[in-house]
C-alpha positions in Angstrom: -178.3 -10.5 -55.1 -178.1 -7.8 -57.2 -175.6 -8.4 -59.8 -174.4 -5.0 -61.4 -171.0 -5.9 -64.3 -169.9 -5.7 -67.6 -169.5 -3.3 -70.1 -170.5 -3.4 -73.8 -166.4 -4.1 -74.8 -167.3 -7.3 -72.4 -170.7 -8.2 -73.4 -169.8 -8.1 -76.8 -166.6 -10.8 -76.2 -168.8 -12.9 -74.3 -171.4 -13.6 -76.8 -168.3 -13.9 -79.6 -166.7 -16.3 -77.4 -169.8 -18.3 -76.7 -171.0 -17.9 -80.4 -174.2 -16.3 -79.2 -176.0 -13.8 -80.1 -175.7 -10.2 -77.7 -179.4 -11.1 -76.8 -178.7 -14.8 -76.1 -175.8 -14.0 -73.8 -177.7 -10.8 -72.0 -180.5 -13.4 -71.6 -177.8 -15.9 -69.4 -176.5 -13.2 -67.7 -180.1 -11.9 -66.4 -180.9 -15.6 -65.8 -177.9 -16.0 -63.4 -178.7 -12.6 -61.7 -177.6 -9.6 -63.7 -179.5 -6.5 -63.3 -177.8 -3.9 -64.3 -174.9 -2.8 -66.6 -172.3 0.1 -65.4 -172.1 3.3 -66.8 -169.4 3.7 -70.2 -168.4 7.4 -69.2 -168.6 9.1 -72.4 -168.7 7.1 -75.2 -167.6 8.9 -78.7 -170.2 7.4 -81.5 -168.4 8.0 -84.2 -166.4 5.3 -85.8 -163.7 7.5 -87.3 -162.7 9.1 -84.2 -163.2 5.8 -82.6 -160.9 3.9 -85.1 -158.1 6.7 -84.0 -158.4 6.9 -80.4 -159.4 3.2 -79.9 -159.7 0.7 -82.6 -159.7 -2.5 -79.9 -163.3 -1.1 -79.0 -167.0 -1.7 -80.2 -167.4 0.1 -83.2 -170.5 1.9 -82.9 -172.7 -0.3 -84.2 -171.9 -2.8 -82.3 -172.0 -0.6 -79.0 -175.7 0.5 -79.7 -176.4 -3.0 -80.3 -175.6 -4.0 -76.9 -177.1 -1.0 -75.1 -180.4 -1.8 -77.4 -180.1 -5.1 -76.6 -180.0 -4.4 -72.7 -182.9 -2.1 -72.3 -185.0 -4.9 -74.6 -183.9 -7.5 -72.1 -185.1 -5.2 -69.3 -181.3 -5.0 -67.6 -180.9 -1.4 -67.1 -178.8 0.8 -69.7 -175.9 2.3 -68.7 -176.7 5.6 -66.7 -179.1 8.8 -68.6 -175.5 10.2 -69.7 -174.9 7.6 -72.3 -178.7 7.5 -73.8 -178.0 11.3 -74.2 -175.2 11.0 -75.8 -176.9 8.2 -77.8 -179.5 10.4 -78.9 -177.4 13.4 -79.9 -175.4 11.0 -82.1 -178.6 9.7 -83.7 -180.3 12.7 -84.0 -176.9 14.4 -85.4 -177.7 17.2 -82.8 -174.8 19.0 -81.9 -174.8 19.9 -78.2 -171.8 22.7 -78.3 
């Protein structure tokens, strides 16, 4: 079975929860099937927009950890879209 859930927002509460690390808790999730993480849409990487438009979400630290985390682990990152968007905000390359 291929097992294809949770977002960073939920990665990130389940490792809290179970006082693990992200990499801990990806680790039992790939263990009991999980292959694959779903797309975020577009994800703004910049913690003062993010602290406007939604201050209950990762902050972007915490968001890159998880994706990092992910693609270490071998489950798939979320789609090409987000690691685009992920390198524009590292790089600081504007794309307009």
């Amino acid at each position: 079975m291929h097992i294809h859930a949770f977002s960073p927002l939920e990665v990130m509460h389940g490792a809290e929860t179970l006082n693990l690390t992200v990499s801990q808790f990806l680790g039992k999730l790939q263990e009991a099937g999980l292959k694959t993480l779903p797309g975020t849409a577009a994800e703004i990487l910049s913690d003062d927009i993010r602290a406007l438009i939604c201050p209950d979400k990762l902050n972007t630290e915490q968001w890159l950890n998880v994706v990092a985390s992910a693609t270490n682990l071998v489950c798939q990152p979320p789609p090409p879209s987000c690691l685009v968007m992920l390198t524009i905000t590292v790089t600081g390359q504007s794309i307009c």
